[in-house]
ZALUMVEX-608792 format. One record per residue (C-alpha): z, x, y; residue in three letters. Coordinates in pm, whole numbers, plus 50000, padded with zeros to 5 digits. Layout:
BEGIN
R    zz    xx    yy residuo
R     Z     X     Y     Ala
...
end
This chain:
BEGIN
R    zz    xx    yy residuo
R 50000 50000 50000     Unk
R 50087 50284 50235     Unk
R 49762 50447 50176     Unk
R 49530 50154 50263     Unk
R 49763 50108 50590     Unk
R 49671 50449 50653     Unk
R 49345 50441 50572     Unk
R 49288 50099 50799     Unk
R 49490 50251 51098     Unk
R 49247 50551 51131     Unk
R 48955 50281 51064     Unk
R 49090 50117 51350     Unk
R 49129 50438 51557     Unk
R 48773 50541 51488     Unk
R 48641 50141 51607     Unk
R 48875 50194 51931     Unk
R 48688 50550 52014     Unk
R 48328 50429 51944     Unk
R 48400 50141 52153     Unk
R 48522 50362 52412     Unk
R 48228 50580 52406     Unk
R 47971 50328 52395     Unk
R 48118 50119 52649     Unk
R 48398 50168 52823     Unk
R 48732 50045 52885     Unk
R 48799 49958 53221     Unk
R 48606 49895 53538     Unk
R 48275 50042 53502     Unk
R 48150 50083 53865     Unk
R 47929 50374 53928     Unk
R 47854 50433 53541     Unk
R 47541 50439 53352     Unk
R 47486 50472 52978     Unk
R 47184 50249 52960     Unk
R 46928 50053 53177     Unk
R 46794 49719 53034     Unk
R 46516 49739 52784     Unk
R 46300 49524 52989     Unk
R 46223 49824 53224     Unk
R 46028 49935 52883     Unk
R 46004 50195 52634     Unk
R 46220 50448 52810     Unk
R 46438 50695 52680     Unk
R 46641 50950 52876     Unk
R 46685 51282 52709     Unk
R 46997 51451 52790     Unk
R 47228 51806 52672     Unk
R 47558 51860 52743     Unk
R 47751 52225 52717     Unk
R 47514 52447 52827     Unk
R 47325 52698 52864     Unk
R 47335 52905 52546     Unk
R 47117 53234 52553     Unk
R 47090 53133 52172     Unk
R 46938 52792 52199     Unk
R 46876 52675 52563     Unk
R 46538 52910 52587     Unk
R 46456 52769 52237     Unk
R 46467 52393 52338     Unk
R 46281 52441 52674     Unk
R 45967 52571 52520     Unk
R 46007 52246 52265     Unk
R 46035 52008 52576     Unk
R 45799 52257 52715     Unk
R 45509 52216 52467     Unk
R 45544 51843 52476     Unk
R 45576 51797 52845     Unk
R 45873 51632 52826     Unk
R 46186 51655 53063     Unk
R 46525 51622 53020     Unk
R 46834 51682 53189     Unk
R 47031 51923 53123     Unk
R 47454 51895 53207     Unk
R 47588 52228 53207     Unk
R 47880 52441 53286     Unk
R 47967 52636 53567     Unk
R 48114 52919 53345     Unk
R 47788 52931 53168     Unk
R 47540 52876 53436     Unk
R 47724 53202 53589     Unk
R 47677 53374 53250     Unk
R 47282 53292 53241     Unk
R 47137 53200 53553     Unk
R 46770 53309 53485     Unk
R 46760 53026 53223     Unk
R 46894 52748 53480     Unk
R 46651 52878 53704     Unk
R 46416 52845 53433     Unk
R 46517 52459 53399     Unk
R 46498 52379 53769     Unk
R 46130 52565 53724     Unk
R 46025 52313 53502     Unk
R 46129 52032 53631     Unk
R 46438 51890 53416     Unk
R 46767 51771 53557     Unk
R 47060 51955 53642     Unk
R 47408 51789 53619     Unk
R 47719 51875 53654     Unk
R 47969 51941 53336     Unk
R 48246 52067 53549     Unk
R 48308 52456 53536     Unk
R 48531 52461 53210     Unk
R 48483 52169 53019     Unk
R 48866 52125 53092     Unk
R 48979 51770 52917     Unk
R 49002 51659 53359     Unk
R 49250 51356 53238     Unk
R 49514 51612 53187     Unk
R 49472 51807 53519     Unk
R 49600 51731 53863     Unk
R 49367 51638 54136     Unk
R 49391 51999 54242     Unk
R 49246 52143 53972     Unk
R 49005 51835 53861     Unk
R 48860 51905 54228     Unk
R 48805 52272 54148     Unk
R 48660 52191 53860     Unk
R 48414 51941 53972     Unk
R 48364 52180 54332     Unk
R 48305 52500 54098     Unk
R 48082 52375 53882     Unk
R 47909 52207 54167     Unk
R 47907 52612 54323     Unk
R 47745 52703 54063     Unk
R 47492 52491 54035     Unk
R 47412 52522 54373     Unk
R 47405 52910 54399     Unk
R 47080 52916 54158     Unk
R 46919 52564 54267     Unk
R 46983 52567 54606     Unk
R 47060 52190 54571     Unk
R 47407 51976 54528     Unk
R 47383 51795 54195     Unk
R 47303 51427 54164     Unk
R 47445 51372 53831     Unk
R 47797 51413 53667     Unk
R 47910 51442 53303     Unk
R 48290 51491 53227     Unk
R 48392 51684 52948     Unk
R 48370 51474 52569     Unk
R 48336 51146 52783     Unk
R 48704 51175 52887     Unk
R 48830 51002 53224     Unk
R 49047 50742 53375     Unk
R 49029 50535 53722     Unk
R 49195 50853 53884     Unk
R 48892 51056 53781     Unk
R 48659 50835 53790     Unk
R 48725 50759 54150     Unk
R 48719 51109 54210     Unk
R 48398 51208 54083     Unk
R 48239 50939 54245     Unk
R 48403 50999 54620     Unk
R 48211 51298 54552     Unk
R 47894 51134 54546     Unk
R 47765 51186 54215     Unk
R 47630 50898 53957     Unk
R 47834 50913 53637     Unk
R 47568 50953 53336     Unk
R 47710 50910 52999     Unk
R 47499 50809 52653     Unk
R 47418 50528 52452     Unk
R 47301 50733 52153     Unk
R 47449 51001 51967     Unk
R 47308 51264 51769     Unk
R 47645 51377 51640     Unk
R 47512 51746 51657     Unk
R 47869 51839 51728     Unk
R 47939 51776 51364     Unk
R 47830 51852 50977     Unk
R 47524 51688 51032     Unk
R 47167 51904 50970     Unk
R 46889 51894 51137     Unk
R 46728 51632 50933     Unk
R 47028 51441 50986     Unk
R 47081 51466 51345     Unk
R 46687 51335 51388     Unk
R 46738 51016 51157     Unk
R 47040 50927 51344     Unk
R 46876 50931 51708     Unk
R 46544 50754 51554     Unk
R 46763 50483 51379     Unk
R 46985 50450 51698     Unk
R 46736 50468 51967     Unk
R 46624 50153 52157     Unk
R 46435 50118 52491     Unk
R 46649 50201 52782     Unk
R 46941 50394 52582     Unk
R 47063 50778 52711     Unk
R 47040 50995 52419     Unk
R 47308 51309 52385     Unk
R 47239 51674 52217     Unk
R 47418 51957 52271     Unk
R 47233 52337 52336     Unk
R 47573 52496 52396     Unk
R 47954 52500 52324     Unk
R 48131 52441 52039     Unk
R 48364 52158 51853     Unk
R 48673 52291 52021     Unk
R 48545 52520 52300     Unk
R 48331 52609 52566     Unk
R 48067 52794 52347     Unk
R 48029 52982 51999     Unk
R 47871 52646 51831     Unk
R 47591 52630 51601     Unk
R 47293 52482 51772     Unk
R 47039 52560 51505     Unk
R 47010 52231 51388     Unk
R 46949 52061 51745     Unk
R 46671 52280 51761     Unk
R 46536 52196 51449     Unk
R 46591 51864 51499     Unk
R 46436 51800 51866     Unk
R 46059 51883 51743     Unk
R 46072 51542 51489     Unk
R 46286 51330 51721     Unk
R 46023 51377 51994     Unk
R 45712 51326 51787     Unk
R 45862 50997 51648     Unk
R 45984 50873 51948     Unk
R 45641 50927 52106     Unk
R 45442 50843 51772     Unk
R 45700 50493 51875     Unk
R 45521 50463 52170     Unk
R 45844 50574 52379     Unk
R 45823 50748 52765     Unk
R 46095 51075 52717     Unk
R 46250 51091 53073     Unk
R 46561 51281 53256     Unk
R 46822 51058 53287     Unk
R 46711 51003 53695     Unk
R 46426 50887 53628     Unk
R 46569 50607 53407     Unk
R 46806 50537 53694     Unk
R 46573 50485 53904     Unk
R 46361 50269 53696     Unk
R 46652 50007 53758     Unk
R 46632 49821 54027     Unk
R 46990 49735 54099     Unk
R 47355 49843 54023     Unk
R 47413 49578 53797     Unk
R 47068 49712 53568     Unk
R 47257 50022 53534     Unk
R 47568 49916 53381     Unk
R 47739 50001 53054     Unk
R 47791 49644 52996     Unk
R 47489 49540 52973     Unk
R 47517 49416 52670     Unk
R 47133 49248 52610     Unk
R 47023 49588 52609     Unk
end
């Protein structure tokens, strides 16, 4: 009996963080996940953690040889590490967002230090594009009111994802390309990763992603499917209320 209560608890846990991820608890104001599929077969292409020198270079000549964009949300730590590859991404034409500077968990900071995480990140960014970022990411999807509020006094749109490839986890690369094929629908934010790790800031395996992106592009365009940066989906809507995570029709 105790092991079924366990077993149902975590089963509950796991239904109360996919809920959370997919759609928020909470007011939702200045969020986007997804745009309404009536805008059409749009899909916005996204990477969080970045950039690797391992992978990054590797997935830009994919996108690269496809003409597809994507937007990129990377880390000021990293950007500082390899700033010849942002340049590279600016170059071509793909998003830049901002993933704070240490992928910090910002619930668990003070306002101080969420600030200089947000404003160094932001620095960094800046120092190599020569522009502020439109678009923020926080860390593993992690915020309250406090920080939500915070990021968006700031001026920046909150993009988070309505697909998952689960690249973060066991999954291979034929695995992580079923999974975004199976899951995608018109108007949905897809996530990858090109950098960091389960548990830190970098040191992960991207191998797979990479493998992966090569089939999940050709099917999605073999599907008929536009690949955009998540900006471009934004702006396909045509109001706030098109943009929000509860949106449930789409």
């Amino acid at each position: 009996m105790a092991y079924i209560l366990i077993v149902l608890f975590i089963a509950l846990v796991a239904l109360l963080i996919s809920y959370y991820e997919y759609w928020g608890i909470g007011p939702q104001k200045g969020i986007v996940r997804r745009i309404p599929k009536k805008k059409g077969k749009y899909v916005a292409l996204t990477f969080d953690d970045g950039p690797s020198k391992e992978y990054t270079p590797a997935i830009l000549e994919i996108l690269k040889s496809r003409d597809v964009k994507a937007s990129f949300f990377v880390t000021g730590k990293m950007v500082e590490r390899y700033p010849d590859i942002v340049k590279r991404m600016a170059d071509e034409g793909h998003d830049i967002g901002n993933h704070t500077y240490d992928h910090f968990n910002l619930i668990l900071l003070s306002n101080s230090r969420v600030e200089e995480q947000i404003e160094k990140g932001e620095d960094a960014i800046k120092s190599i594009t020569g522009i502020k970022p439109a678009l923020f990411r926080p860390p593993r999807c992690l915020m309250n009111k406090r920080i939500r509020t915070m990021i968006l006094t700031k001026g920046y749109q909150i993009v988070l994802w309505s697909v998952s490839a689960a690249d973060w986890g066991p999954l291979k690369a034929r695995g992580i390309a079923f999974r975004v094929c199976h899951f995608v629908r018109p108007g949905r934010i897809i996530l990858l990763h090109d950098g960091g790790s389960l548990v830190g800031s970098e040191g992960g395996d991207r191998s797979d992603t990479v493998n992966a992106l090569p089939v999940i592009l050709d099917r999605l365009i073999e599907k008929g499917y536009k690949i955009v940066p998540a900006s471009e989906l934004i702006r396909l809507a045509e109001t706030a209320d098109e943009i929000s995570c509860l949106d449930q029709a789409s």
